[in-house]
C-alpha positions in Angstrom: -20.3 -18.1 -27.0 -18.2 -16.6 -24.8 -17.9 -13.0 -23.6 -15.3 -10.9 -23.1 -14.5 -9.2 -19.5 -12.1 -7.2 -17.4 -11.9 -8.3 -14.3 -10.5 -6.1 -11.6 -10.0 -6.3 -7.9 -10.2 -3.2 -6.3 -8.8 -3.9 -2.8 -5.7 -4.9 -4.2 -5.3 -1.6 -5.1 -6.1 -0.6 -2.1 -4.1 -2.9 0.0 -0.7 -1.9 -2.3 -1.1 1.7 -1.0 -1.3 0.3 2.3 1.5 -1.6 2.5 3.7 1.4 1.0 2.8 3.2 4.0 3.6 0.2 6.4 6.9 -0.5 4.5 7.8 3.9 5.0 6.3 3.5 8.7 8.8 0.2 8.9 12.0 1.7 7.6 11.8 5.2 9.7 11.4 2.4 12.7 14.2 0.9 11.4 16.5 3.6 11.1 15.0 5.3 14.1 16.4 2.0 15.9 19.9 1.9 14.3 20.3 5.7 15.5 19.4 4.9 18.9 21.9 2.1 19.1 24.9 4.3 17.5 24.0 7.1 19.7 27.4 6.2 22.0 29.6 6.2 19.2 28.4 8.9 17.8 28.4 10.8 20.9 32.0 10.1 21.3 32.6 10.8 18.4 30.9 13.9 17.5 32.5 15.3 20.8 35.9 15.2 19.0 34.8 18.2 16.8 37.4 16.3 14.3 36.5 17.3 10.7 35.2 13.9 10.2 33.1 14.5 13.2 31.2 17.2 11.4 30.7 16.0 8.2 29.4 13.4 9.6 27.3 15.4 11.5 25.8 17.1 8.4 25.5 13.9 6.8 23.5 12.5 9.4 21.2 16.1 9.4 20.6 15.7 5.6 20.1 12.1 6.2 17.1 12.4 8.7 15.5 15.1 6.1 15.4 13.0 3.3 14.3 10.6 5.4 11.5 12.4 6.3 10.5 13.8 3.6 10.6 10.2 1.7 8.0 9.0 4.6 5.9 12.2 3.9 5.8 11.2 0.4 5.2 7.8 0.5 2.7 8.3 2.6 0.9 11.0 0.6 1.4 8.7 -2.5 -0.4 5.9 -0.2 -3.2 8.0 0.8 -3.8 9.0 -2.4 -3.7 5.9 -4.3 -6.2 4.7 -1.5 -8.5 7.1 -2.1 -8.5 6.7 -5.4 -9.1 3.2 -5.3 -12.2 3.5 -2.9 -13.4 6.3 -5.3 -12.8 3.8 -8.6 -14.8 1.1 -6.5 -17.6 3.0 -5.1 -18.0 4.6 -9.0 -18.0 0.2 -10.1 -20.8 -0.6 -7.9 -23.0 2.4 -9.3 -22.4 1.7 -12.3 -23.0 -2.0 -12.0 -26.5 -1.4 -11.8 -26.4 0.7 -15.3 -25.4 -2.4 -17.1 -27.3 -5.6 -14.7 
């Protein structure tokens, strides 16, 4: 007869959270590195003090806090998740021994 089981692996879990705060780590790189290579134009530009020039400006502002508070996030949502994870699998093996 076979039995029934649930079959879960726990580091997955863990290793998801991890990679969402890799891939938030990755993309603030990313961005960090497209700023730095627009910094001429924007300079120029941004010296014009044309109305374009300051929106984009604020857009830019706006754009680095959302950015930042997306990471911050992410990486709470990571962290947590983790924890959880190693609290679910530490809770397993206890209980493993409740039902050998």
């Amino acid at each position: 007869m076979m039995q029934d089981q649930i079959t879960f692996t726990w580091q997955r879990g863990a290793n998801a959270a991890q990679q969402a705060m890799m891939t938030a780590r990755a993309l603030a790189e990313h961005l960090n590195e497209l700023m730095t290579r627009l910094k001429p134009l924007k300079d120029d530009w941004y010296a014009t003090g044309s109305s374009s020039a300051q929106s984009a400006q604020l857009a830019e502002a706006r754009m680095n806090t959302a950015m930042t508070d997306m990471t911050e996030v992410i990486n709470r949502l990571g962290a947590t998740v983790g924890s959880n994870y190693e609290d679910a699998a530490d809770l397993d093996r206890k209980m493993a021994g409740w039902f050998a």
